[in-house]
C-alpha positions in Angstrom: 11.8 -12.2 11.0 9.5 -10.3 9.2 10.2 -8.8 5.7 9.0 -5.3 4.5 9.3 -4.2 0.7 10.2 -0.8 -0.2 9.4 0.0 -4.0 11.4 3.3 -5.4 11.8 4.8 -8.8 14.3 7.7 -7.0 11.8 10.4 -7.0 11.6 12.5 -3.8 8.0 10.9 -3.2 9.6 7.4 -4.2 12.4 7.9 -1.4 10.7 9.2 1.3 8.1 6.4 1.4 11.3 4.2 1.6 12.3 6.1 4.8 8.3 5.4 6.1 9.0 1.8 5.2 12.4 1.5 7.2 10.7 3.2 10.3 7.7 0.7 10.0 10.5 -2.2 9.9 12.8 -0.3 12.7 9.4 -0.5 14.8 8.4 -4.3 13.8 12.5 -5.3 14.2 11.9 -6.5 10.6 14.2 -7.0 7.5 13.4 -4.3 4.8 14.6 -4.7 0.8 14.5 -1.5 -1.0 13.3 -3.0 -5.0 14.2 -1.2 -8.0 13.1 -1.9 -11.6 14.0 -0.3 -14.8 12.1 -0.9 -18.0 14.3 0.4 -20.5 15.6 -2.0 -22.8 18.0 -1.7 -25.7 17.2 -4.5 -28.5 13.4 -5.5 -28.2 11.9 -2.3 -27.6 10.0 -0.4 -29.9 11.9 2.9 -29.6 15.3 1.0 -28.2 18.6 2.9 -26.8 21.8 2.1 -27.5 23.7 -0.2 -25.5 25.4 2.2 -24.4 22.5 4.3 -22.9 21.2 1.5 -21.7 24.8 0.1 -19.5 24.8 3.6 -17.9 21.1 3.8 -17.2 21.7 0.2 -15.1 24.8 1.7 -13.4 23.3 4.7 -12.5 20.0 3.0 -10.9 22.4 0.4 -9.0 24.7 3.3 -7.9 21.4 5.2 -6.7 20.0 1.8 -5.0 23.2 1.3 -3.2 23.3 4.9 -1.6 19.8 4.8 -0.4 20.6 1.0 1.2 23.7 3.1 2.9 21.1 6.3 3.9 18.8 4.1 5.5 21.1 1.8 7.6 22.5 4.9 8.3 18.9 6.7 9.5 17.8 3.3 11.5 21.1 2.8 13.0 21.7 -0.1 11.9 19.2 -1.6 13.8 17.5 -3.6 11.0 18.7 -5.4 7.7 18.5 -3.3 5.1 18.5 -5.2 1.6 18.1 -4.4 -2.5 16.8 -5.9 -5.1 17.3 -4.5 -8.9 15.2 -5.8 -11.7 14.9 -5.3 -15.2 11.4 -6.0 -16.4 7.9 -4.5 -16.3 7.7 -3.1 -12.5 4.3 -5.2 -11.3 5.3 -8.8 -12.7 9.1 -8.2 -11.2 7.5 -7.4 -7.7 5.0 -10.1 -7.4 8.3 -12.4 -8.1 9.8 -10.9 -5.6 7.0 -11.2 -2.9 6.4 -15.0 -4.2 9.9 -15.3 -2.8 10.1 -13.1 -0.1 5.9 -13.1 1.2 6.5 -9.6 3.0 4.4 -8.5 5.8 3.9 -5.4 3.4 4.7 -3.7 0.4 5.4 0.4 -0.1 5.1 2.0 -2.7 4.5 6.0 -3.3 1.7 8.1 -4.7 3.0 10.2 -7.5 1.1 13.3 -8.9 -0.3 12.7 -12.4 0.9 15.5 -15.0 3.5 14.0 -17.0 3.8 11.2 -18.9 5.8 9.6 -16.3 3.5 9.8 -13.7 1.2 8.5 -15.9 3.4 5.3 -16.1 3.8 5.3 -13.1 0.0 5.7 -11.6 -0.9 2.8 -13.9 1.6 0.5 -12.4 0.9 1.7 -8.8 -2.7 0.6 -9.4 -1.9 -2.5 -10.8 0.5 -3.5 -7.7 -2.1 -2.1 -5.1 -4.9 -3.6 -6.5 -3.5 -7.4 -7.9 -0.3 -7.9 -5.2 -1.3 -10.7 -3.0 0.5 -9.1 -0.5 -0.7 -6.1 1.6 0.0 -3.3 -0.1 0.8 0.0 1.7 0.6 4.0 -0.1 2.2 6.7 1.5 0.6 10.0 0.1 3.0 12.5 -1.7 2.2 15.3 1.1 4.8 14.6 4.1 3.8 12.2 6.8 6.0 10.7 8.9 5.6 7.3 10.4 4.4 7.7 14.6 2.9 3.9 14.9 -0.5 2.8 13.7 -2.1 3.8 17.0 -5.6 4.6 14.8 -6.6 2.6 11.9 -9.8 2.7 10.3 -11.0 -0.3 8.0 -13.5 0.9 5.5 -15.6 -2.4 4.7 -18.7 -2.4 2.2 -21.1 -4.2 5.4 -23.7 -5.4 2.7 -20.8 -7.4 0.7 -17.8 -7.2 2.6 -16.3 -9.9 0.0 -13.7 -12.7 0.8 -11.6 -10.7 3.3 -9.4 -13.3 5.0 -10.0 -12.5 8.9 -7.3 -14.1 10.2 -4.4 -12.7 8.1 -5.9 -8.9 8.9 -6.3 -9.7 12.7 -2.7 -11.0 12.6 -1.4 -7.9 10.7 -3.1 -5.9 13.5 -2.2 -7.6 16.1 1.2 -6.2 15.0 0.0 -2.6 16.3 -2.3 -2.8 18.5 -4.2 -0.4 17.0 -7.2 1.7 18.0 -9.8 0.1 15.2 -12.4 2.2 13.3 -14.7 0.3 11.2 -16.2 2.4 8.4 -19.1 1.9 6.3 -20.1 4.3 3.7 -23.9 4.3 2.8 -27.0 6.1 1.6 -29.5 5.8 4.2 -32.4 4.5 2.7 -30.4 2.0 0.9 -29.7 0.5 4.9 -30.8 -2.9 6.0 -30.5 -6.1 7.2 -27.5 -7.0 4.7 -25.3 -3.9 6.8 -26.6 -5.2 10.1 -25.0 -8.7 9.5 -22.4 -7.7 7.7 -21.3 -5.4 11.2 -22.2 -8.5 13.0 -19.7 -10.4 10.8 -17.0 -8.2 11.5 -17.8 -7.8 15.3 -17.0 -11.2 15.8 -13.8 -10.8 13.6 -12.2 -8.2 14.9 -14.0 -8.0 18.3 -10.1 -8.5 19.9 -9.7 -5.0 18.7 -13.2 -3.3 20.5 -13.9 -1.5 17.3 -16.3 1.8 16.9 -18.4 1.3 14.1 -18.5 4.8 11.8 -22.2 4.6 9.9 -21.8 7.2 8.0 -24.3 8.8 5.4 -22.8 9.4 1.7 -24.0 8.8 -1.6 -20.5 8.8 -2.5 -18.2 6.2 -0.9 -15.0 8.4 -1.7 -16.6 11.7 -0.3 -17.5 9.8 2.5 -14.5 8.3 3.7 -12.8 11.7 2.9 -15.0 12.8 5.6 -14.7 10.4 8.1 -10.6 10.9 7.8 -10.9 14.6 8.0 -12.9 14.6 11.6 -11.3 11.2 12.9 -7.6 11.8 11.6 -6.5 7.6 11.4 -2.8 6.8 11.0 -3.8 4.2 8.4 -6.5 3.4 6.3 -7.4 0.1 4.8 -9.5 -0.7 1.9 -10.3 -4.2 0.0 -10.8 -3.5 -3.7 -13.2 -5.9 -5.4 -14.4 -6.1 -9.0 -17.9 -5.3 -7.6 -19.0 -2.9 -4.9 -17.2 -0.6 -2.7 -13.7 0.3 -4.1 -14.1 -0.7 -8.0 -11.9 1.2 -11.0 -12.1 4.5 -10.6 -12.7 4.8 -7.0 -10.3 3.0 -5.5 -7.6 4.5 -8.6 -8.8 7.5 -6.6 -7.5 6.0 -3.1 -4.4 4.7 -4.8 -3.2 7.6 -6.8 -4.2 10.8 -4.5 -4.2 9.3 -0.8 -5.8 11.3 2.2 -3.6 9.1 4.7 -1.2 6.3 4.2 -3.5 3.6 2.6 -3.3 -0.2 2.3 -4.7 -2.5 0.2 -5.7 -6.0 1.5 -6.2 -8.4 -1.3 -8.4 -11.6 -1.1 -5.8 -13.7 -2.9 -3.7 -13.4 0.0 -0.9 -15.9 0.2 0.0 -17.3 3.8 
């Protein structure tokens, strides 16, 4: 049986990924385990509570995990195995334990809007998971979406260095859909050449299971242009593959990660089978 993670720090955002998360698991009959992690902590801290404070702020968060485990076996019928994990801990570290353990067929996690320090907190963590998880890493965007099936997915894929993707783990994580399959590549024109051609070779013969309709489209912007693609194609997922070099480094995949046209998942190279 397959195992979906569901990260949640309570937040409306936080919680209704969780409910995209269970549907994704009610489709794929698959066991889902809603993580928690708080980082407060009383004695080693540099500003630390009292123990007090800090008892009732790990009641609280296990009173809050336990009715969301009860809200979503109640919303899925019971249909799947609904799980929870609480940790104490710095958030990123306590969830790659977690998937060392569990090796999900994804992780969830929310966008949150940036404003507060919070948020801040929050947005550096969710980059850190998205980007360094070895686990596929799924963000649902803060505006409301509900979860139909992946019947459209679009891979945007750097053709000239599309990296150290590993094929067969994405074909099988497809195959889990099967999706419609958009592959997008972002470039300025005169920049073109040989390097895209083989690289849409490359994936032709990867993903050729799926027929996929190459998008060339003409940006000097990668972000902008893949904001453009999603606006006239409208894909129920969209996946990217950061890498320290090329297509989707520091601030524009932060940009994918924190703000979120469509639900988004990351597919790392370190992927552990």
């Amino acid at each position: 049986m397959k195992t979906i993670i569901a990260s949640t720090d309570f937040s409306n955002e936080a919680n209704k990924a969780v409910e995209y998360a269970a549907n994704v698991a009610l489709q794929l009959k698959a066991k889902l385990i809603i993580f928690h992690n708080i980082t407060v902590e009383p004695v080693w801290s540099e500003y630390p509570l009292s123990q007090e404070v800090y008892d009732m702020e790990i009641d609280t968060s296990k009173e809050l995990l336990s009715a969301l485990e009860l809200e979503i076996t109640k919303n899925t019928s019971g249909k799947i195995p609904v799980d929870t994990c609480f940790k104490v801990g710095i958030v990123n570290s306590e969830l790659e334990l977690l998937c060392e353990k569990v090796k999900p067929f994804a992780v969830f996690i929310a966008a949150h809007m940036t404003g507060s320090l919070e948020r801040f907190v929050f947005g550096s963590h969710a980059i850190a998971i998205a980007k360094y998880n070895p686990f596929p890493v799924v963000i649902i965007p803060v505006n409301p979406v509900t979860f139909n099936g992946f019947r459209k997915v679009a891979l945007a894929i750097d053709l000239e260095n599309p990296g150290d993707i590993s094929w067969e783990h994405l074909r099988s994580w497809l195959k889990s859909f099967s999706p419609k399959l958009d592959v997008v590549y972002i470039s300025n024109e005169k920049k073109s050449g040989a390097d895209s051609l083989a690289g849409s070779v490359t994936a032709e013969q990867q993903l050729g299971c799926f027929q996929p309709e190459f998008h060339f489209i003409n940006n000097d912007k990668v972000e902008s242009g893949i904001e453009e693609y999603v606006t006239n194609n409208h894909p129920d997922l969209l996946i990217i593959h950061p890498k320290k070099h090329g297509w989707f480094h520091k601030s524009e995949s932060n940009s994918f990660i924190l703000h979120p046209p469509v639900p988004v998942m990351t597919l790392s190279s370190v992927y552990e089978d």
